[in-house]
N, C-alpha and C positions, 0 to 999 in steps of 0.2 A: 831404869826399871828393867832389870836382867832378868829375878828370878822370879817364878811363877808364883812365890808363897809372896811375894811383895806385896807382886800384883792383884792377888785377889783380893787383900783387904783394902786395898786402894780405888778401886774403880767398880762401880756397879752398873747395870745395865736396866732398862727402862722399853720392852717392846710393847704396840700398842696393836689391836686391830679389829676385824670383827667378821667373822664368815671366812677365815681365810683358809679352811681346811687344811691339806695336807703343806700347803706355802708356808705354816706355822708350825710344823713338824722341822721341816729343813731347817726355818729360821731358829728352833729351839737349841736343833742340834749342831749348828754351825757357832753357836754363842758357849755351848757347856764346856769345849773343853778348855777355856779361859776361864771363866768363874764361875760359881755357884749361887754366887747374887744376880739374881734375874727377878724382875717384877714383870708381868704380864698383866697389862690392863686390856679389859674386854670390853666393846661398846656394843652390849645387847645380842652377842648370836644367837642366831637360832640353827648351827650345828654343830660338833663336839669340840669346838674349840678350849672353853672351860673346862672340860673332865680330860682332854688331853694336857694342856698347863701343870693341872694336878697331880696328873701320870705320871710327868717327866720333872713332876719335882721343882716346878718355876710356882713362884709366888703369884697366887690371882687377888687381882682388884675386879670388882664387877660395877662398872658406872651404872647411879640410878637411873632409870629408865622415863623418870617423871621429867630429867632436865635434860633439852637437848643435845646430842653428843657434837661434841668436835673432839678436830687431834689433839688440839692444844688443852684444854681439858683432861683431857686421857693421859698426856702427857705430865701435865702436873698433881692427878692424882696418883700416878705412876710414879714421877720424882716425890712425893710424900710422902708414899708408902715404903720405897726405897731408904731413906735417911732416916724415916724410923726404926727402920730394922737395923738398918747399919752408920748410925750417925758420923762419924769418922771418916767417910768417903770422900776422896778430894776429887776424883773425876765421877760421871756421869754419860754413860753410852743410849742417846736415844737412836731407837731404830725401828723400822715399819714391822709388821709380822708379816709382810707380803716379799721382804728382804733376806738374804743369807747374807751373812758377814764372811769380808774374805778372811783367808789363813794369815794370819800376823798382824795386821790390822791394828788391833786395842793395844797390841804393845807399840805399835810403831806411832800412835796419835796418842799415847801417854808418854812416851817417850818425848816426843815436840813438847807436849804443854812441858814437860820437868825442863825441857830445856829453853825453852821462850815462855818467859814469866811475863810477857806484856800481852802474849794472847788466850783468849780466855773460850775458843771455840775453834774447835779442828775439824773439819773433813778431807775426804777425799773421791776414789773414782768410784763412783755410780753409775753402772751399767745394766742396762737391759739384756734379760736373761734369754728371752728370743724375738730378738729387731728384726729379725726381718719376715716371721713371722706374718705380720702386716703393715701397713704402711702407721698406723694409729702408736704399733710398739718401735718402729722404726722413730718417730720422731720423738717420742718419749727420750729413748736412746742419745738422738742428738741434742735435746734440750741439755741431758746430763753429764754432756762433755763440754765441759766449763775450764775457764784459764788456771792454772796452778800458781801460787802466792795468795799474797795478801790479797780478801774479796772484800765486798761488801756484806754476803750473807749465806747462808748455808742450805740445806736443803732439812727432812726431817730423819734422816741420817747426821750425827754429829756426836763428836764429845766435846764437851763442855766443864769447865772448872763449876763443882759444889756450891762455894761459897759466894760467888761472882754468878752463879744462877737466881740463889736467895735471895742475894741484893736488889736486883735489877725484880724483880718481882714474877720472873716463872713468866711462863707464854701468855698471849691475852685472851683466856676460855672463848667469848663473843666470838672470833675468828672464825667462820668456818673454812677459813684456805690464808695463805699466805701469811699465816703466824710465825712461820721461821726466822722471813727479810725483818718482821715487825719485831722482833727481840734481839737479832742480830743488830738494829737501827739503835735500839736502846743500850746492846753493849756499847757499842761504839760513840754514843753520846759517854756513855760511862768512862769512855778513856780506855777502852779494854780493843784486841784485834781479832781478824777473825782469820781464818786461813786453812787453802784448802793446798795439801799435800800430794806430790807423786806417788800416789801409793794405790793398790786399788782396794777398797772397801765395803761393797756391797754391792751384790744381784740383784735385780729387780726384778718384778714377774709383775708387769701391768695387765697382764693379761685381756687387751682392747682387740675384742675382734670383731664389734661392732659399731656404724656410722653414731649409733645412740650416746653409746657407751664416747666416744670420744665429743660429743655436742657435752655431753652434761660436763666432763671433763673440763673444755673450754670454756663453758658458762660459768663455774665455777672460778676461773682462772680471771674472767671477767668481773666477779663480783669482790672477789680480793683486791684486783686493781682497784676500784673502787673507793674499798673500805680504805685500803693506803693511804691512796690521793685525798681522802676525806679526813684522814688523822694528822698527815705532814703535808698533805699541798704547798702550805702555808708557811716550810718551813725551808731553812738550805737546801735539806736533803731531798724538797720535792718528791718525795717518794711514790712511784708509779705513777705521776699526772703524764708522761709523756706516753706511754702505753695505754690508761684510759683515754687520752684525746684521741690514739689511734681509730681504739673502738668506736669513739663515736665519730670520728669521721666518712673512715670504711664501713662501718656497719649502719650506720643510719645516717649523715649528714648527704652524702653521695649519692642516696637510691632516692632519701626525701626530695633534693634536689630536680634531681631525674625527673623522679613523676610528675612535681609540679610543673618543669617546662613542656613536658608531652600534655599538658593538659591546652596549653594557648599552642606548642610548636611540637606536635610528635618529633620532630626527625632530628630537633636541640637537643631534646630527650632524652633520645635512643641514643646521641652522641655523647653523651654526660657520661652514659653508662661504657666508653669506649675507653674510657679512662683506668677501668679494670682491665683490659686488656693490658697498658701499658703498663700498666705497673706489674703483672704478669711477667711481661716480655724484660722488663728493666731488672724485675728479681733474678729470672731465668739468667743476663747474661752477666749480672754482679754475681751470684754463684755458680758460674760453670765450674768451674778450677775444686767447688768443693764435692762434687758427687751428689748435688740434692736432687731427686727427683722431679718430676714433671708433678706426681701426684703430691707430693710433700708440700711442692711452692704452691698448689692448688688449695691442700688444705691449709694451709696457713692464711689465706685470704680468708677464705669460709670461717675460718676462725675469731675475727674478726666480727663476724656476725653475731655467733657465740657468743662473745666476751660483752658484746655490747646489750645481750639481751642479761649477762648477769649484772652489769652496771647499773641497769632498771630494776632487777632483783633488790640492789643494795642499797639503789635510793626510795625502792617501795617501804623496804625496813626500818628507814628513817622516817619516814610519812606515818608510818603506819605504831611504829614504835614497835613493830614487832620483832624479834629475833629471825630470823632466815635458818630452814634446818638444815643440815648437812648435805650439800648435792655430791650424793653417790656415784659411781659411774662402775661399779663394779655387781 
């Protein structure tokens, strides 16, 4: 894929988002000068992010408001809208509108797919726009420096083959978080690969400058493990059951403990709880050699707590039958 007239009728793009102000400006204009098939799907703003779409000449999708949003959702009325305008597309660029795509990018992850016909989903480097900013954009950052080859699953940065998206049946809407691994899980049931490239790809602007703002984040992160463990537990792929036992270890097994022996032995108790220290102390000296923070290895404990209170989140939605709406954190 050399020349630009190729490319543009070959690969369409697919951004999603909702309130993301001027972050969807950049990401419009970071996508234009590769193609002119762009779908913009909007989940509900309430600031100009629709009448700028329209501005700049990217096609709007506007999600009903009656049914509750997810990415995944967004995403596949985004890829519907997309292949109806331009049915012939063999690739597909999903990407956040909180994202700018880097310079060469779509040619360099359509280049792969034309030449490894056994993988069916490319990404590559995702970086935060400013880590160090705070400690909340800092870890974002190192979540999204990930090993290069063959993965197991993508982020919501990706391209993906057309036809090998249709099959496999599009993201699971229900998701409100971690629909990426769960469609990545079903290509790769399908005999298809996924792989993430030395290249760099996309900016992120998580814009986390608040404790809040990162709780709902990990809650969120917690209710996804969840839904995983509760879709493939059961399966080889065990998916996320090893991450939800964390949660419920660190987050509720350890303090439930605690309390109850302060209740006949305070000072068992207070000892129980001595055991967060160690594990502190054992993170602290397995990561020296990588530069992680004192606050980082903190909040990833804390995190913990988080993930455990979305784990309750996702098993109330089974109890209850009700859908779980989207936890925001922005």
């Amino acid at each position: 894929m050399k020349h630009k007239e190729d490319f543009s009728t070959r690969v369409g793009v697919v951004i999603i988002g909702r309130n993301e102000g001027e972050r969807l400006v950049r990401c419009f204009r970071s996508l234009q000068p590769y193609t002119n098939r762009l779908v913009y799907v909007d989940s509900g703003s309430s600031d100009s992010s629709q009448s700028t779409a329209q501005a700049m000449g990217v096609e709007l999708v506007v999600l009903d408001t009656s049914i509750p949003f997810t990415a995944a959702r967004a995403r596949n009325a985004g890829f519907m809208r997309l292949m109806a305008l331009y049915p012939d597309l063999d690739y597909v660029q999903f990407v956040d509108g909180d994202c700018e795509m880097a310079e060469g990018w779509i040619f360099a992850a359509a280049d792969f797919l034309d030449a490894n016909a056994q993988v069916s989903v490319v990404c590559g480097r995702r970086r935060e726009k400013y880590p160090e900013s705070t400690v909340y954009n800092n870890m974002c950052d190192r979540e999204w420096d990930t090993p290069i080859g063959e993965t197991k699953a993508c982020g919501g940065d990706a391209m993906m083959r057309t036809k090998q998206f249709m099959e496999i049946g599009g993201f699971r809407e229900r998701m409100i978080a971690g629909e990426e691994p769960e469609l990545c899980l079903r290509f790769r049931l399908a005999g298809w690969k996924i792989w993430r490239i030395d290249h760099e790809m996309t900016m992120h602007d998580a814009a986390i400058t608040r404790f809040s703002q990162w709780w709902r984040r990990s809650v969120r992160a917690g209710h996804a493990y969840a839904e995983g463990a509760w879709l493939y537990g059961n399966t080889p792929e065990r998916l996320w059951v090893r991450e939800s036992a964390r949660a419920w270890l660190w987050g509720f097994i350890i303090p439930l403990v605690a309390v109850l022996l302060t209740m006949t032995n305070p000072l068992i108790g207070w000892m129980v709880l001595l055991i967060y220290v160690v594990q502190f102390l054992r993170m602290r000296y397995t990561l020296r050699n990588q530069n992680f923070s004192w606050a980082f290895i903190t909040f990833n404990m804390l995190g913990k707590f988080a993930e455990f209170c979305g784990q309750i989140k996702f098993i109330w939605s089974l109890l209850t039958r009700k859908q779980v709406r989207l936890i925001e954190y922005k």
